[in-house]
N, C-alpha and C positions, 0 to 999 in steps of 0.2 A: 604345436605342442612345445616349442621351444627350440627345435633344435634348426640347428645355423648349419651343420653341412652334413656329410657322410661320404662312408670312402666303400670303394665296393672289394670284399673279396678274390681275389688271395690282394692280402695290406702289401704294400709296397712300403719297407721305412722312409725311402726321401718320401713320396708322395704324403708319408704321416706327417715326416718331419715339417714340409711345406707349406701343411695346411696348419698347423700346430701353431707356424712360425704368424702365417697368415692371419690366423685369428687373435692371438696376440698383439700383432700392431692395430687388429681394426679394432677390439678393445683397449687399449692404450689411449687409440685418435678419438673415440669415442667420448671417454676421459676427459681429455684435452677439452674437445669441444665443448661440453656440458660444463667444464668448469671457467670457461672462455664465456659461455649465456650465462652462467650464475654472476660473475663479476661483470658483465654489458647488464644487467639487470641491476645489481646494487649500484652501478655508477645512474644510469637511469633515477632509479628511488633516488638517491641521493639529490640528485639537479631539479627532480622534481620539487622535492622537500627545502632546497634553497630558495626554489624560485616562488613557492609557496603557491603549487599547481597540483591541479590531481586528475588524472584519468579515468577514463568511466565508459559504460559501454549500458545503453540502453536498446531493450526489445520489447518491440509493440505490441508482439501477439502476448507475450503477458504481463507487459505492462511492468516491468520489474527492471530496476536501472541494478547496476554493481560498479561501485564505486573502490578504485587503486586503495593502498593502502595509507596513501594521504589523505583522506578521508576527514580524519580528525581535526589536523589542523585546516585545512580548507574550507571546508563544511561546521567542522566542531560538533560532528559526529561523536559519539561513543567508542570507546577504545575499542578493534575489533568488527564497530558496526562496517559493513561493505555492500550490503542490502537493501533498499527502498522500494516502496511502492511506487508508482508515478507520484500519487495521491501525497502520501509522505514526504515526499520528496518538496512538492508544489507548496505546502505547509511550511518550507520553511521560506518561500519566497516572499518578501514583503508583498502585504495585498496587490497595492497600487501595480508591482509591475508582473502580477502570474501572467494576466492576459496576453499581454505584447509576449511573455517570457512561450507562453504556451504554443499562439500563434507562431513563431517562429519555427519551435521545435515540430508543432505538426506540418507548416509549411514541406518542411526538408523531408520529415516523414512521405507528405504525399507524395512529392513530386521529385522525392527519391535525389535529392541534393543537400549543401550543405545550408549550416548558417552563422550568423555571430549575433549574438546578447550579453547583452549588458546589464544587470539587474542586483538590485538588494536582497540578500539574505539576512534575516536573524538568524546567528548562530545560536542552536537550543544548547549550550555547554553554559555560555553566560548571557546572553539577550544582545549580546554586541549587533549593532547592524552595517556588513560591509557591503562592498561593492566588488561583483565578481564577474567579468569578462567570462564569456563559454564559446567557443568553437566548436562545433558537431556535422557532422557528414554521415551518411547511410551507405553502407554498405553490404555485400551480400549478393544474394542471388534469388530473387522470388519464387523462381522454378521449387529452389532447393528447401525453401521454406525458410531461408538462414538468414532474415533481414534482420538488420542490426543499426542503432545508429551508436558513433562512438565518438568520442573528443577529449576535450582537456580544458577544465578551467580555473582559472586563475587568480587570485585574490587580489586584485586593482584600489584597494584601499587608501594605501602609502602613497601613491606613485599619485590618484586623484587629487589628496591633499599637497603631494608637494606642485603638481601643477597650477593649484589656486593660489597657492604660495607665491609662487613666484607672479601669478599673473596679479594678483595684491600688491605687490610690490613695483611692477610696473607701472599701476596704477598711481601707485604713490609716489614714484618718479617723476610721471607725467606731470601729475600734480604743481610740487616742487619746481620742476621746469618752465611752467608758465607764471 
């Protein structure tokens, strides 16, 4: 019902004062702590949102992924959206790579490990088509009913084009050189 201590009859004042004093610092640290995860969480969101990454956590028994709150820019989700169906979800992968994308993620599902994909999305905000690295791993406990797979992926767009870049230019080097 709430309550954190009790003092038994006849009160003893130190023994009030001690507990008085006691439960003051544990609220105080409690404090501390909570606002110690609020700030490790905005620096988190923040590095995510640099690196233009998002977190997500999918469950098989209903087939429902939730997606951080980088969502929008990653995905180019809906402001707010953090909910997909698998199905939804599979929709926004370019055709060509659902199956490989699929196969992988049910691989890890079975066999209760991780995986990496690589794959195009149209993002539904403007029809852009990127290329997005996923890292996913299951975790949980099947006794408990609590399996889950979870990861983080990342928009490899930039970083694709600037490696053809430079390998074009190598090329043109080479070229040049002979």
């Amino acid at each position: 019902s709430g309550a954190d201590d009790y003092l038994v009859k006849p009160l003893s004042a130190r023994e009030l004062l001690a507990r008085v004093t006691a439960h003051l610092q544990v609220s105080r640290l409690r404090r501390e702590a909570n606002e110690s995860v609020r700030r490790s969480d905005e620096r988190l969101q923040m590095a995510l949102a640099a690196a233009k990454m998002a977190t997500w956590q999918f469950n098989p028994a209903t087939q429902q992924l939730e997606i951080s709150g980088n969502g929008t820019e990653v995905f180019g989700l809906p402001e707010g959206c953090t909910r997909l169906s698998a199905d939804e979800a599979a929709s926004l992968v370019a055709p060509d790579d659902v199956a490989g994308h699929r196969g992988r993620v049910r691989a890890a599902i079975r066999d209760g490990g991780s995986y990496l994909s690589q794959y195009r999305l149209i993002r539904p905000d403007n029809g852009a088509m990127v290329l997005l690295e996923e890292r996913g791993r299951m975790i949980g406990n099947a006794r408990d009913g609590d399996l889950r797979l979870v990861g983080v992926t990342m928009d490899v767009t930039a970083a694709r084009h600037g490696e053809e870049r430079v390998r074009l230019l190598w090329e043109a080097a080479a070229v040049m050189l002979t």
